[in-house]
Wavefront OBJ file of the C-alpha trace (Angstrom):
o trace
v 113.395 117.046 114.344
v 115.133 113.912 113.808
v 116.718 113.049 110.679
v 118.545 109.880 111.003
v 121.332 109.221 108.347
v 121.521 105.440 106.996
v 124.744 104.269 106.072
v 127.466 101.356 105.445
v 130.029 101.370 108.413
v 131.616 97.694 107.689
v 134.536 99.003 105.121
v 137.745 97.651 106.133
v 140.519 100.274 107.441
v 142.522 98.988 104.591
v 140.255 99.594 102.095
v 139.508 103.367 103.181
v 143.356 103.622 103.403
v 143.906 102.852 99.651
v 140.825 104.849 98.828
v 141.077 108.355 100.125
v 138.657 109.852 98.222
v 135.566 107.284 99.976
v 137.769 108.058 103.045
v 136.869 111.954 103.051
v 133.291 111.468 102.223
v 132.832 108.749 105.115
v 134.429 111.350 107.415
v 132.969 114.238 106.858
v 135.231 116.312 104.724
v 133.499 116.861 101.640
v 130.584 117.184 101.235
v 130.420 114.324 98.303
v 127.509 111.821 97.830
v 127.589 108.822 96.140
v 125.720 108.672 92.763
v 122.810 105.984 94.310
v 121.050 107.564 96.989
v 117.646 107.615 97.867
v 115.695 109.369 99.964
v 112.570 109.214 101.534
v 110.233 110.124 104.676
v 108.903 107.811 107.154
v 105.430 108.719 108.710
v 103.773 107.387 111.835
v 100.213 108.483 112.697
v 101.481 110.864 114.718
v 103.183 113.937 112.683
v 105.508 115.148 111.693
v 107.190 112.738 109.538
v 111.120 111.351 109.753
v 113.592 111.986 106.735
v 115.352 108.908 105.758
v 118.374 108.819 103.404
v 119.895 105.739 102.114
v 123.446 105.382 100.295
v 124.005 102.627 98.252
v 127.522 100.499 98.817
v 127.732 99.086 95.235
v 126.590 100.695 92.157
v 122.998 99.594 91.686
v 120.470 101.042 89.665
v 118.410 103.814 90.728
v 116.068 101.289 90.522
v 116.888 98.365 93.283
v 117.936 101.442 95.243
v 114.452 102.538 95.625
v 113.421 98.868 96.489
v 115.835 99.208 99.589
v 114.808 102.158 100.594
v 110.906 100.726 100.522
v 112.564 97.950 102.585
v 114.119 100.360 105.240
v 110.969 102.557 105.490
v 109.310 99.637 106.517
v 111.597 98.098 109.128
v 112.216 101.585 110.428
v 108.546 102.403 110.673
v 108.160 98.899 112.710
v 111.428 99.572 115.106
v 110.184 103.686 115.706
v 106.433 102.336 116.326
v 107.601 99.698 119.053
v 109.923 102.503 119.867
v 106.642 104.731 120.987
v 104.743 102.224 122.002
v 106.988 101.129 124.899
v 107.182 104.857 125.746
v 103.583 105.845 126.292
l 1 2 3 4 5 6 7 8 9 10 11 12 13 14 15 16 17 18 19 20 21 22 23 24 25 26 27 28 29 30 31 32 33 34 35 36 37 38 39 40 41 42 43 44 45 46 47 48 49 50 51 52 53 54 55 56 57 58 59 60 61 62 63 64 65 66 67 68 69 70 71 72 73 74 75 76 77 78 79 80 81 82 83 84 85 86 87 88
């Protein structure tokens, strides 16, 4: 099974420096999520289906979070079919 994990990698060094609270989480250390996350599974017509979660960076509603993760689901669903395609 595949579960791939979504998330923000572009925060500046600087910033995770003066925050070290967003620095654990980003690393691994506890086990902390942020309060906007969706998630959400991605199915092909082949089964089974792939487990998307998506973090947001800024505090958005619960709301426009789902909207992105409708966005993703899509996008992914278009980069894992070409993905297959080319394979078989």
């Amino acid at each position: 099974l595949a579960s791939p994990f979504i998330y923000y990698n572009d925060v500046p060094d600087a910033e995770l420096d003066s925050r070290p609270s967003l620095k654990k989480v980003l690393n691994g250390v506890t086990a902390m999520k942020p309060p906007f996350s969706a998630k959400q599974s991605i199915k092909t017509q082949a089964n089974p289906s792939v487990r998307v979660q998506i973090f947001s960076k800024s505090e958005r509603s619960k709301y426009e979070c789902q909207i992105y993760v409708e966005m993703f689901s899509e996008i992914y669903q278009k980069i894992i079919s070409r993905q297959l395609k080319k394979t078989i």
